[in-house]
C-alpha positions as CSV (number, residue, x, y, z in Angstrom):
1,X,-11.6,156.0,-182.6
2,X,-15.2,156.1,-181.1
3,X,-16.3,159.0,-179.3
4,X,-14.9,159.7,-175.8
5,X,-16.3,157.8,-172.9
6,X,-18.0,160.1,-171.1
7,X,-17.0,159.3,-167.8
8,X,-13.4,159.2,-168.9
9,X,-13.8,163.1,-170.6
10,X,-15.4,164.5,-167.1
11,X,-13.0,162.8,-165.2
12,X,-10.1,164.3,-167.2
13,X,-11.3,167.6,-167.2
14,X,-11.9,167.4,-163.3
15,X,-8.3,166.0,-163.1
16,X,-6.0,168.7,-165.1
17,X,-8.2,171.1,-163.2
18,X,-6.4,170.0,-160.0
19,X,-3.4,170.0,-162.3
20,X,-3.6,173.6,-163.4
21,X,-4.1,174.7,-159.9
22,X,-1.0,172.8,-158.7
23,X,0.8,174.4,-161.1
24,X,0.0,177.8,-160.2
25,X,1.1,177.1,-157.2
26,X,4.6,176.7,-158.2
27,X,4.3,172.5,-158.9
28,X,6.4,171.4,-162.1
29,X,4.6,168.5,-164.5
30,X,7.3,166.0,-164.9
31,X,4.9,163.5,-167.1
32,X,2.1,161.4,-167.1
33,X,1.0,157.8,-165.7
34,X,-1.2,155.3,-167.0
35,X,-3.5,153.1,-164.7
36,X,-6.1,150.4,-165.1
37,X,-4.3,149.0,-168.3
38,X,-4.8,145.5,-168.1
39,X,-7.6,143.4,-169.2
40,X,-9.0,142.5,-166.1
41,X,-9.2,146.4,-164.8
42,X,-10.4,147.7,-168.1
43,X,-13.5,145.0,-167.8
44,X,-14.2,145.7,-164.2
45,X,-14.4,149.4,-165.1
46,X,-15.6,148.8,-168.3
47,X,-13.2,151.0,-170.7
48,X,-12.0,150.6,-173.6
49,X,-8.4,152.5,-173.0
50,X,-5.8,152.9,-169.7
51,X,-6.4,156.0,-167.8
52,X,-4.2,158.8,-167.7
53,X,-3.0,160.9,-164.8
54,X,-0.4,163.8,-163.9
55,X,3.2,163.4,-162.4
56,X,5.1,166.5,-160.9
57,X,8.2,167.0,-158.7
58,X,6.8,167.1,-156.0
59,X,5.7,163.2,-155.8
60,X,9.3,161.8,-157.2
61,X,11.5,160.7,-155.0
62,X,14.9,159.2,-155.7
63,X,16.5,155.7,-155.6
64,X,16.9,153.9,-151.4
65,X,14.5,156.6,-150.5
66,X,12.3,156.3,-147.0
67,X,8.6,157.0,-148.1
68,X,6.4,157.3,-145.1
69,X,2.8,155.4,-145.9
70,X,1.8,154.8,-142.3
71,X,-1.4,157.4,-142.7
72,X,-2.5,156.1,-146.2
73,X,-5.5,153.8,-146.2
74,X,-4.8,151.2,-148.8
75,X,-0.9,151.3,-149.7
76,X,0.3,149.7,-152.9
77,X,3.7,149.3,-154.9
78,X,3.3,149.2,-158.6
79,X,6.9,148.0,-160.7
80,X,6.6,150.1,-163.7
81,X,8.7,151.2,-167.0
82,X,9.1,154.7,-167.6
83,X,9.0,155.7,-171.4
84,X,11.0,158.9,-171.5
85,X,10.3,161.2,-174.6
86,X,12.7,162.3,-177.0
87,X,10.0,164.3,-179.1
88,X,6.7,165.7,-179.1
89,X,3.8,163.1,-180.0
90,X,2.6,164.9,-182.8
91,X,-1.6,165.4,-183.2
92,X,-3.0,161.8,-184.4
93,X,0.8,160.1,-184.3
94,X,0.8,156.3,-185.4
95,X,2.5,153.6,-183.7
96,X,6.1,153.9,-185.7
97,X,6.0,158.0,-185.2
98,X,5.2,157.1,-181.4
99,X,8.2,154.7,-180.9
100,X,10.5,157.2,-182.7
101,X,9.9,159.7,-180.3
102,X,10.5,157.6,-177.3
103,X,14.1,158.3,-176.1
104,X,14.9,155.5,-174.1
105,X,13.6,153.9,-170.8
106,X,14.2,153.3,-167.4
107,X,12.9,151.4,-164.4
108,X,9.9,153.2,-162.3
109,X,8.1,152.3,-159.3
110,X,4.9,153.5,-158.4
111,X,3.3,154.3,-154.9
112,X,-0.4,154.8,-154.6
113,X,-3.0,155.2,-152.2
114,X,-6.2,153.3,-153.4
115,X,-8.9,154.4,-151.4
116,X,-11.4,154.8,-152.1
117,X,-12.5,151.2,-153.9
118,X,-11.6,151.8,-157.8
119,X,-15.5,151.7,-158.7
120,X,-16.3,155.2,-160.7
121,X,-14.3,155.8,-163.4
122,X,-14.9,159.7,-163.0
123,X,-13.8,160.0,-159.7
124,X,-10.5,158.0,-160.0
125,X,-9.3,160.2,-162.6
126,X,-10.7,163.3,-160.6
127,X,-8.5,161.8,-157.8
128,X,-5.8,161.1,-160.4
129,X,-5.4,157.6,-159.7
130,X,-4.6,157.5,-156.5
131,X,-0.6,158.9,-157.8
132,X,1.4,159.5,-154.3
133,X,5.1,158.9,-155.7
134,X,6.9,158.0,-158.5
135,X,10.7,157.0,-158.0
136,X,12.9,156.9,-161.9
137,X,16.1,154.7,-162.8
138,X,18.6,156.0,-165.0
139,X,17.4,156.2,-168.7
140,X,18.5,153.2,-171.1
141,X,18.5,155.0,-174.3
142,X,18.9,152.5,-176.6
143,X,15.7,150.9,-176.0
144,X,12.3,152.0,-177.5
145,X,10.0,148.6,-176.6
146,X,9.7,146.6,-173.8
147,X,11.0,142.9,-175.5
148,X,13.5,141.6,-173.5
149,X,12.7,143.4,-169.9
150,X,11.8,141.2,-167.1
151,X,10.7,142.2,-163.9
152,X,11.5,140.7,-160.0
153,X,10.1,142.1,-156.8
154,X,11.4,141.6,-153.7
155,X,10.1,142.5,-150.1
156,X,12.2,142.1,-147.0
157,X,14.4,139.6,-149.1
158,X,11.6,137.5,-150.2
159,X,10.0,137.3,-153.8
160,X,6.8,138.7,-153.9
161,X,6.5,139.2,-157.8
162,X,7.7,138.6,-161.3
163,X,7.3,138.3,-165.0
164,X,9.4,138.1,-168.1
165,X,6.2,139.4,-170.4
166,X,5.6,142.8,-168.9
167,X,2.8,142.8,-172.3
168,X,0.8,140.9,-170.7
169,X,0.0,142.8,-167.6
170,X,0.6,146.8,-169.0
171,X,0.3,146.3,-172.7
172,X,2.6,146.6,-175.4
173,X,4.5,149.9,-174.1
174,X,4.5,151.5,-177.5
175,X,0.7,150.9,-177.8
176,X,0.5,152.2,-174.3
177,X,1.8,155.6,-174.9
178,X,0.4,156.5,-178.8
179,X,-3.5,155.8,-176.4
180,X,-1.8,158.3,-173.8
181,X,-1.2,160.8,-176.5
182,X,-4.1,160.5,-177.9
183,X,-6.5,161.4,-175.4
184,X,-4.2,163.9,-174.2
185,X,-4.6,165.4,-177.3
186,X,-8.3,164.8,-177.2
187,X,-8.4,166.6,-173.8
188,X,-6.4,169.6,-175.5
189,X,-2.8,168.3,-174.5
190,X,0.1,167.0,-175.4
191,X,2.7,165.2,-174.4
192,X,5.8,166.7,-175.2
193,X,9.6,166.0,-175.6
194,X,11.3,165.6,-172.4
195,X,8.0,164.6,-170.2
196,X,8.1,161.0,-168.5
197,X,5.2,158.1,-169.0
198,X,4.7,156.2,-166.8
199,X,3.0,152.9,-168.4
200,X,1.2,150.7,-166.2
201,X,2.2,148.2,-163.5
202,X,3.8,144.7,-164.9
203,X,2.5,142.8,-162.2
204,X,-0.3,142.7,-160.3
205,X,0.0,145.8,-157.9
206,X,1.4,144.9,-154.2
207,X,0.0,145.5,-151.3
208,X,2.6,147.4,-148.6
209,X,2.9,148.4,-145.6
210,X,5.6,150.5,-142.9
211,X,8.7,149.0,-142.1
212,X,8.8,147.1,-145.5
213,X,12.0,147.5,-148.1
214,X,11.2,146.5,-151.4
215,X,13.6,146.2,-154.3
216,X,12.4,146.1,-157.5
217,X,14.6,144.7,-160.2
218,X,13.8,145.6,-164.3
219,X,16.4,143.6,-166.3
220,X,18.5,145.0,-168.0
221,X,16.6,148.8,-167.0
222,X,18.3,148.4,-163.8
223,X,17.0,148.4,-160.0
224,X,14.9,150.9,-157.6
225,X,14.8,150.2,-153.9
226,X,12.4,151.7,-151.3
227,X,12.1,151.9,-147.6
228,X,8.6,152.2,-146.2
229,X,7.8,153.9,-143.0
């Protein structure tokens, strides 16, 4: 691979800074999410790879849970599938050793706060892109890929999003996670057996706001609802 983007290493290190400190203070990792993934991001911010954040308990909440937003700036839903991992992604895995260590997926949904304007590439990582919550369905763990998964989202009963080619939004999910390994690796990680990725949102992310319910359906992965206060 070429040399790390700048931008992308200072932003990482000022990101698992916050991380670290979190963790001393008694915060559990959980995983990792992925953000600015599809084509149209990565030109506007001019990368050449999805950015990477953190994920610990204390932002996942569980299925029909009330999520208060009212006080956030810019709310926004992202529909996600989780890759959950069965092995450690060893130092410069390919794409077959990364699928093999995938054990399974499961429906995700995303809650972020995206203020301010996604803009410098440093400071959204610094900020770790804009993660508030993170809400897991049950793991499938006979799947490794994302062919056959189609996604429908739904706010107070009316379709607000969907796509049968969650590829073409995120990336192909496989891809997605071997890039996630790799500059955790780069930045001295790694992601390890039993940790949680995140991959990208698989349609355009949605707009929200209090008193919303949203229910987001990831055939066959299964289906995450949400109240928003």
């Amino acid at each position: 691979m070429n040399a790390l983007d700048e931008r992308i290493a200072a932003g990482m290190r000022d990101q698992l800074a916050v991380r670290d400190e979190r963790l001393r203070g008694g915060a559990r990792q959980i995983g990792w999410k992925v953000g600015f993934g599809s084509p149209a991001a990565a030109a506007a911010l001019e990368i050449d790879r999805p950015l990477v954040g953190f994920l610990i308990d204390g932002g996942l909440v569980l299925d029909g849970a009330t999520v208060p937003v009212a006080g956030w700036a810019v709310p926004m839903l992202e529909p996600e599938i989780a890759a959950r991992m069965a092995r450690d992604v060893v130092p410069g895995a390919r794409w077959a050793d990364v699928r093999d260590a995938i054990g399974g997926l499961s429906a995700a949904i995303e809650l972020a706060d995206v203020d301010p304007p996604p803009r410098d590439v440093r400071a959204i990582l610094a900020g770790n892109i804009f993660h508030r919550n993170v809400m897991l369905g049950p793991v499938d763990r006979e799947r490794r890929t994302a062919q056959g998964i189609a996604a429908r989202v739904v706010i107070d009963g009316e379709q607000a999003a969907q796509t049968d080619d969650p590829a073409k939004l995120a990336g192909e999910l496989v891809e997605v996670v071997r890039l996630t390994a790799e500059l955790l690796e780069i930045c001295g990680e790694r992601l390890r057996a039993g940790e949680v990725v995140i991959t990208g949102s698989v349609v355009p992310p949605l707009p929200v706001a209090p008193g919303q319910r949203v229910q987001v359906d990831l055939a066959p992965l299964g289906t995450l609802t949400v109240q928003l206060t």
